[in-house]
C-alpha positions in Angstrom: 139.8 28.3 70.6 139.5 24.8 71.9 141.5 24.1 75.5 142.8 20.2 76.5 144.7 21.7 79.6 144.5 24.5 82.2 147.9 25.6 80.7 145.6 26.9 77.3 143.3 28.6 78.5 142.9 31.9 77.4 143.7 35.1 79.3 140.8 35.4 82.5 140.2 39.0 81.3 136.9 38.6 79.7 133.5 38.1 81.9 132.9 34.2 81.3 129.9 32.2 81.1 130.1 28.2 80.6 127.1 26.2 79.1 127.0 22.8 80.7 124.7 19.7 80.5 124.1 16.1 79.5 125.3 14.6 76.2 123.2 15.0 73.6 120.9 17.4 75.6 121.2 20.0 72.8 123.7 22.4 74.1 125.4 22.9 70.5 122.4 23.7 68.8 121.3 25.9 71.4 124.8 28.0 71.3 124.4 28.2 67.4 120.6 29.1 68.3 122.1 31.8 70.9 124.8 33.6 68.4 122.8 33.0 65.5 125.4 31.3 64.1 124.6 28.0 62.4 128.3 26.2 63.2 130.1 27.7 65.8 129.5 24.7 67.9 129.1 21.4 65.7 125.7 20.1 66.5 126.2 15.6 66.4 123.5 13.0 67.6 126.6 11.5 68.5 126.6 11.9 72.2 130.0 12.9 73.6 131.4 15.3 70.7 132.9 18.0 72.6 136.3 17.0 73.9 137.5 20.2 75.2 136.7 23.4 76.7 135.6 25.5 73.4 136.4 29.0 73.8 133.9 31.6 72.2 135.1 35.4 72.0 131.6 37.8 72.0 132.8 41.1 70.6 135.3 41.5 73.2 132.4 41.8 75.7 132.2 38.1 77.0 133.6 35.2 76.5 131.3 32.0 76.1 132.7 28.4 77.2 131.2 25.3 75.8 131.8 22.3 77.9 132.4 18.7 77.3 128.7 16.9 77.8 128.8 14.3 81.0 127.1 11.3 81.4 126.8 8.8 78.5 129.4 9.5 75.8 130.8 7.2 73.1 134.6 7.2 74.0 137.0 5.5 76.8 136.4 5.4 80.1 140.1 6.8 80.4 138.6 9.9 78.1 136.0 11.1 80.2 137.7 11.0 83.1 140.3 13.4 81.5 137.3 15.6 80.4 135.7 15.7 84.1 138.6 16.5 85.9 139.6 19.4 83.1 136.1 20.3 83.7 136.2 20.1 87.6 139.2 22.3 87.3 137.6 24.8 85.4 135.3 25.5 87.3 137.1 25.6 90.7 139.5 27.8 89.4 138.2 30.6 87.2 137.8 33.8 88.6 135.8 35.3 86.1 133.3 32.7 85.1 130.3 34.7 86.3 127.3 32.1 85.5 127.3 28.1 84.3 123.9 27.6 82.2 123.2 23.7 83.0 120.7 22.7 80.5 118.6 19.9 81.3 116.2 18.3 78.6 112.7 19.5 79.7 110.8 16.5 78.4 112.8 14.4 81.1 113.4 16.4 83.8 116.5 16.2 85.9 118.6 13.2 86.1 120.8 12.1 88.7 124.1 12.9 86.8 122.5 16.7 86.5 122.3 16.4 90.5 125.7 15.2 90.8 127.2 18.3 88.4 124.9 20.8 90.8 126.6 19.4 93.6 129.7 20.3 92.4 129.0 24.0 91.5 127.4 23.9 94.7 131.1 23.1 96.1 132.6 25.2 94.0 130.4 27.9 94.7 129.7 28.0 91.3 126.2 30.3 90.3 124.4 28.2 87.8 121.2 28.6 86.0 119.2 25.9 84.8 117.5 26.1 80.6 115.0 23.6 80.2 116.2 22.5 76.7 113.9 21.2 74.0 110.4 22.8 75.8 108.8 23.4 72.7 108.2 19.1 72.7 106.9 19.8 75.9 103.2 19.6 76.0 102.0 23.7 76.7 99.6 21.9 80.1 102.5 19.9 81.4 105.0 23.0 81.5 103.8 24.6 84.7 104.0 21.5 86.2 107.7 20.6 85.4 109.1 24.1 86.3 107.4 24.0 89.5 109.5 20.5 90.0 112.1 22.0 89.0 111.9 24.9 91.1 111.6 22.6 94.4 114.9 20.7 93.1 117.1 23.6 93.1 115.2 25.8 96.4 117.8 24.9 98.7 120.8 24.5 96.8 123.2 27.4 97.4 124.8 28.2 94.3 121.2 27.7 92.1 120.0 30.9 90.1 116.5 31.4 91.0 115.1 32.2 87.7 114.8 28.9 85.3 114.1 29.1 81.4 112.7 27.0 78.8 113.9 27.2 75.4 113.7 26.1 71.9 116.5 26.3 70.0 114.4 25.3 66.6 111.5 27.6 67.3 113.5 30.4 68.9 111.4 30.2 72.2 113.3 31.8 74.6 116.3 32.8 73.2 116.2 36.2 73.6 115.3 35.9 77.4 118.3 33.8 77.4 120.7 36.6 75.5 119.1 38.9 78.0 120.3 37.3 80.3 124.1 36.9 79.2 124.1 40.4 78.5 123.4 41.4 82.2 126.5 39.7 83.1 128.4 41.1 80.8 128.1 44.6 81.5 127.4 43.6 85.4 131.0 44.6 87.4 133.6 42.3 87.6 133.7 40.1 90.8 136.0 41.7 93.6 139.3 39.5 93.6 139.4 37.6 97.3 143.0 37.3 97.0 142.9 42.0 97.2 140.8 42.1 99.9 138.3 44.4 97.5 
């Protein structure tokens, strides 16, 4: 299901985990790479498809949330700042969104639009995970280098997942490392509520 508002959101009674990132860094193909699933997420080289949060139900283990890309995007300016503050929303509010996958494109590194987003999860306290997206482009020498970079980007941010992956949605290279890792969270406990007191 596809959400424009707060008010459609689903019920917050599924373990959630959000893929963010750039427009036109990949993350459509990746989540049709992920689910094995050729068009659950439409896949564009139009930057700026996704217009809503796009609801994803995993066997009624965990729900997967496809967000709208940021950064460059073919609409109104009006548009995307409707998106951003849905998306700012999001993530402020929703108790049990357990991880946010950023994905950066791993031929360029990140960009200071990506810095801006990890500041926000930061401020959110949001846990997020960065994918290296596209790695399989990446020449196999220069890899080392550009985790290690990327590695010293996120070392003192607060909310940053230590672990980082590279993938290849087209060659399948790390994928399952990837579902691995969504599986954890879905059979990890539910976050204690603060409101309880648990």
């Amino acid at each position: 299901m596809g959400a424009v508002d707060l008010k459609h959101l689903p019920p917050p009674d599924l373990p959630e985990v959000a893929f963010a990132g750039r427009s036109n860094v990949g993350k459509s193909t990746l989540l049709n790479a992920i689910t094995g699933r050729k068009a659950l997420a439409r896949a564009s080289n139009t930057p700026g498809r996704t217009r809503e949060l796009n609801f994803f139900n995993l066997d009624d283990r965990l729900m997967l949330v496809d967000l709208p890309g940021y950064g460059y995007a073919r609409t109104s300016r009006d548009v995307v700042e409707r998106w951003t503050k849905l998306t700012r929303a999001y993530l402020k509010g929703r108790a049990n969104l357990t991880r946010c996958f950023l994905l950066i494109d791993g031929r360029h590194g990140i960009k200071p639009n990506d810095l801006a987003i990890m500041d926000e999860f930061d401020e959110a306290a949001v846990v997020y995970q960065l994918v290296l997206t596209k790695f399989d482009k990446v020449k196999q020498a220069a890899r080392s280098s550009i985790l290690d970079k990327t590695r010293a980007a996120i070392a003192k941010r607060p909310a940053a997942h230590p672990e980082i992956l590279g993938v290849s949605s087209h060659k399948g290279d790390g994928i399952a490392d990837l579902r691995l890792a969504m599986l954890d969270l879905a059979l990890a406990e539910p976050r204690a509520s603060v409101e309880s007191g648990e």
